[in-house]
Z-matrix of the N, CA and C atoms (Angstrom, degrees):
N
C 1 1.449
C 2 1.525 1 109.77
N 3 1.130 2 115.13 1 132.50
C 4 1.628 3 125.22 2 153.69
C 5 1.331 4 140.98 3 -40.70
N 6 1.403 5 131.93 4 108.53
C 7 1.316 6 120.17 5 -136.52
C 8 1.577 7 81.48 6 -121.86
N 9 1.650 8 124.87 7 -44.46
C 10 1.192 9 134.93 8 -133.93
C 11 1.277 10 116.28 9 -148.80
N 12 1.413 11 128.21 10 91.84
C 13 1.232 12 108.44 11 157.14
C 14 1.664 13 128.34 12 -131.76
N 15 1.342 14 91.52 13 146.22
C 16 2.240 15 115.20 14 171.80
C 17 1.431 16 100.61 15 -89.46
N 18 1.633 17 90.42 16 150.23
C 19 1.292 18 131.31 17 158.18
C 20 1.065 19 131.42 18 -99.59
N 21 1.505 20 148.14 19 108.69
C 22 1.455 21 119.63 20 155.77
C 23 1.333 22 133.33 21 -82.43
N 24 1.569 23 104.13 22 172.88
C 25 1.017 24 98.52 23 -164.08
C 26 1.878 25 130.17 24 -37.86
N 27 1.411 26 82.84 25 -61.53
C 28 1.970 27 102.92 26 170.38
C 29 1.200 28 108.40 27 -21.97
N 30 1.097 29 107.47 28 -72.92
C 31 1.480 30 113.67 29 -162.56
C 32 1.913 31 121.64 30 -68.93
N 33 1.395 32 98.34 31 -29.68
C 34 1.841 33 107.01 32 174.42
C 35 1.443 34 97.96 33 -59.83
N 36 1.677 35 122.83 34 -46.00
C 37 1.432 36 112.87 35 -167.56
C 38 1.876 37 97.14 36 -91.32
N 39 1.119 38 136.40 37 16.64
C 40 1.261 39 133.63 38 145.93
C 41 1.624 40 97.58 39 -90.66
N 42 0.873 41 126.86 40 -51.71
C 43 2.151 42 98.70 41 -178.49
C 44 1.537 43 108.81 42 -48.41
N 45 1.933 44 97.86 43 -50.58
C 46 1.373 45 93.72 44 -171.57
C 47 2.034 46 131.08 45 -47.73
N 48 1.341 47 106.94 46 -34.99
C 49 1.352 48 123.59 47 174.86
C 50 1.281 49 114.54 48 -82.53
N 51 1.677 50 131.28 49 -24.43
C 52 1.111 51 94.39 50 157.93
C 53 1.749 52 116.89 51 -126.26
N 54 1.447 53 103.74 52 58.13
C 55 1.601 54 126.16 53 156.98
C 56 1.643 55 108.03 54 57.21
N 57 1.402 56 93.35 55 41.09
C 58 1.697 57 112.24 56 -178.88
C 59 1.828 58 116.04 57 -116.18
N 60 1.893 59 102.94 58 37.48
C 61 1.638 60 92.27 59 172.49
C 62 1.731 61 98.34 60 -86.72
N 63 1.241 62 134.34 61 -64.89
C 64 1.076 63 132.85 62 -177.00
C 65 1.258 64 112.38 63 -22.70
N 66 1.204 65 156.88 64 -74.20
C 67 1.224 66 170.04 65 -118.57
C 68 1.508 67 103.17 66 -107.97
N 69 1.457 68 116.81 67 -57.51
C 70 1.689 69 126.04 68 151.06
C 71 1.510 70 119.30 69 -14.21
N 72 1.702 71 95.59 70 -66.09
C 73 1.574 72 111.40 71 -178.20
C 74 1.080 73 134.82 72 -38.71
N 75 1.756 74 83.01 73 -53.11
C 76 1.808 75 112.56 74 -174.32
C 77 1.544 76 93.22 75 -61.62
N 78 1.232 77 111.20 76 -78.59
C 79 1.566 78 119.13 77 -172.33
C 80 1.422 79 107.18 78 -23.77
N 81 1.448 80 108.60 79 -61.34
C 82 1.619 81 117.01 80 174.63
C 83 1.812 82 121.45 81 -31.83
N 84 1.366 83 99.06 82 -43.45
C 85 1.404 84 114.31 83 177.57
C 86 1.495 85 114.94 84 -71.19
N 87 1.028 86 100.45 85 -48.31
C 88 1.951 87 128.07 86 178.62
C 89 1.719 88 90.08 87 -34.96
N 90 1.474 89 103.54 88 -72.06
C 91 1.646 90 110.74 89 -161.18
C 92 1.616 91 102.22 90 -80.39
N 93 1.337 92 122.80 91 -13.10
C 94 1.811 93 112.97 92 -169.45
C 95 2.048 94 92.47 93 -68.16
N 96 1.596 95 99.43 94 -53.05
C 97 1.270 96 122.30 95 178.23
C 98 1.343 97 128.10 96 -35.28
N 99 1.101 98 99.08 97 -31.80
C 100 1.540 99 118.68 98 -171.63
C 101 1.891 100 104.65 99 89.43
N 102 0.924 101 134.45 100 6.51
C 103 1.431 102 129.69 101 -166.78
C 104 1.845 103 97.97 102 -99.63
N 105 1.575 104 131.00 103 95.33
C 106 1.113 105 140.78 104 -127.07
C 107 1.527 106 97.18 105 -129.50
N 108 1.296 107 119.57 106 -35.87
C 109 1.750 108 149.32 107 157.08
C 110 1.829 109 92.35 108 -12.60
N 111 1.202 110 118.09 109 -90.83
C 112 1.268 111 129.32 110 -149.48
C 113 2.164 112 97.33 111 -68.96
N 114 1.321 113 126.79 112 -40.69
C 115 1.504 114 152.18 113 -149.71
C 116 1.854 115 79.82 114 -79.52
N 117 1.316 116 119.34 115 -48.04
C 118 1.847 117 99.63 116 -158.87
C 119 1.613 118 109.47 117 65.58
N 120 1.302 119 117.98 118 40.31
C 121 1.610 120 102.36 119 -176.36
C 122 1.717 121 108.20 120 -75.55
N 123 1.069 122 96.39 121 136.57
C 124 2.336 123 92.44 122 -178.94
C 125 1.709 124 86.16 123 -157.30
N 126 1.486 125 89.40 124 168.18
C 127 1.482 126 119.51 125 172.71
C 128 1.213 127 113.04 126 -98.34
N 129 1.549 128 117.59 127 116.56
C 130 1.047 129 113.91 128 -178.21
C 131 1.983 130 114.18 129 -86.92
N 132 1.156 131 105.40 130 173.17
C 133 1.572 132 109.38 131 -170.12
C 134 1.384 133 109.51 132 -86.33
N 135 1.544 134 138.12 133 153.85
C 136 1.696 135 107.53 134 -14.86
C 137 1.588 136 113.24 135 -60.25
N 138 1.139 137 123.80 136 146.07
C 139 1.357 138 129.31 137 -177.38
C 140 1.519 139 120.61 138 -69.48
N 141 1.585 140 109.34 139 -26.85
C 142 1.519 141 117.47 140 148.59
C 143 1.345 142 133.32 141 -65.55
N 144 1.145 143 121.46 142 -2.34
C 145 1.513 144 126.69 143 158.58
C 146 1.545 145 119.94 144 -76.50
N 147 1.464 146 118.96 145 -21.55
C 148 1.408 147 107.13 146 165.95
C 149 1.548 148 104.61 147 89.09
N 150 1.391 149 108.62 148 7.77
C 151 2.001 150 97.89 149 -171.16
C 152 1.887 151 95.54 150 -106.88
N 153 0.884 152 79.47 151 134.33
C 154 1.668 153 119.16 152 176.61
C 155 1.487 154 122.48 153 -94.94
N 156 1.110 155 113.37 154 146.86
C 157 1.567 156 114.21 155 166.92
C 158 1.360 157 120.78 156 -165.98
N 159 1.458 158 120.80 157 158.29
C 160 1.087 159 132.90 158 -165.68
C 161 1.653 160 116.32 159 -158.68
N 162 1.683 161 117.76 160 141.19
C 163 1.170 162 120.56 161 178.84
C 164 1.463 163 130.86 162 -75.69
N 165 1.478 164 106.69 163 131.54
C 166 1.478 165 115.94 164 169.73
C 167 1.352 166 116.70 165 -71.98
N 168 1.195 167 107.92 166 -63.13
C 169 1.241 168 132.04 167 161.44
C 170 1.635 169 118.44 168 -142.46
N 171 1.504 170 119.30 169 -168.69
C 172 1.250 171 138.11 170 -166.92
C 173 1.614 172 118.08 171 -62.30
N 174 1.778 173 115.49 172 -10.42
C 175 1.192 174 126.69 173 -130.75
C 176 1.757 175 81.57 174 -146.35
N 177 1.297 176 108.83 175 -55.29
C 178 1.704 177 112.59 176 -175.73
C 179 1.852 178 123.58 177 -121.60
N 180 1.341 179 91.58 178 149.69
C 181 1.562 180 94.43 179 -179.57
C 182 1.275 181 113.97 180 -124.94
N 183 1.104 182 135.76 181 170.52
C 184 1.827 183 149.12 182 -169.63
C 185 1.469 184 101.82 183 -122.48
N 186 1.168 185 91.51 184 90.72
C 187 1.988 186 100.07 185 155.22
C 188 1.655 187 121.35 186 -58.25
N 189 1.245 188 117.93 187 122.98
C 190 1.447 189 109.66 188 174.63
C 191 1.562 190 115.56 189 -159.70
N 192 1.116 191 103.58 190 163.22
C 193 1.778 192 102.57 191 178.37
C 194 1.050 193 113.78 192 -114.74
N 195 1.225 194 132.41 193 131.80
C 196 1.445 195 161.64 194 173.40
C 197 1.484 196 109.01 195 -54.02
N 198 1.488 197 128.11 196 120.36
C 199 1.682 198 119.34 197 145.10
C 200 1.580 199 103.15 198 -152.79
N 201 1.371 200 107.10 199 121.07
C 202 1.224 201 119.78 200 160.86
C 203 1.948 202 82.68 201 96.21
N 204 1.881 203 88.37 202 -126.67
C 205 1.221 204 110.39 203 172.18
C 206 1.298 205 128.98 204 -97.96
N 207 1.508 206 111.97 205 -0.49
C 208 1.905 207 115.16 206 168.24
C 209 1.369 208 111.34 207 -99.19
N 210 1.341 209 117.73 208 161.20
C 211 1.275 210 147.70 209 155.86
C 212 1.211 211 107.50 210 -106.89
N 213 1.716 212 109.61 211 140.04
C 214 1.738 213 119.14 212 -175.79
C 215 1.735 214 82.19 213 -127.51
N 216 1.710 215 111.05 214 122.74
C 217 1.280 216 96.56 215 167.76
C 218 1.575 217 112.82 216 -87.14
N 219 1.420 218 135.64 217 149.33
C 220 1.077 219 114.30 218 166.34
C 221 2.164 220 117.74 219 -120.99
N 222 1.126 221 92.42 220 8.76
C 223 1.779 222 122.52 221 -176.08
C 224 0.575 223 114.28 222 -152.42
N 225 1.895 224 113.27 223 127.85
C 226 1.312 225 135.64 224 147.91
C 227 1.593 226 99.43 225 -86.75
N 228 1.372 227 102.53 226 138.70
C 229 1.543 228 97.00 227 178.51
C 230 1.833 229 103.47 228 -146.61
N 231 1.251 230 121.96 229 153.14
C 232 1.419 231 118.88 230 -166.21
C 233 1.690 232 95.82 231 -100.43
N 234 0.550 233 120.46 232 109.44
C 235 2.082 234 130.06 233 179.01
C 236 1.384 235 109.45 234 -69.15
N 237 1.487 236 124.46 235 -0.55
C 238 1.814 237 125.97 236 -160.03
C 239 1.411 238 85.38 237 -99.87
């Protein structure tokens, strides 16, 4: 379970520009909560790289790496 998660910089001023903190948050809450349903959290491939991701919305996802119990996002990225 998800105990913890960072942002860097990059990526806070990528929510900020394209008007994606709200939705971030929620998501943020989604996975602190354990409620994982709506987030899509998976490992993306190679599976030894440790990168993670999860939905903002329908349009964007959160790149991040896994240790322990945090996630560090380091990408917003548009998946369309």
């Amino acid at each position: 379970m998800i105990q913890k998660i960072l942002i860097t910089l990059k990526a806070q001023e990528s929510l900020k520009n394209h008007h994606l903190e709200k939705q971030y948050f929620q998501a943020v809450n989604k996975l602190i909560s354990g409620q994982n349903s709506g987030t899509d959290l998976k490992s993306r491939k190679p599976k030894n790289a440790e990168i993670w991701s999860f939905c903002i919305t329908k349009k964007y996802r959160a790149f991040c790496r896994k240790k322990c119990s945090t996630l560090t996002v380091f990408k917003i990225y548009n998946h369309q």
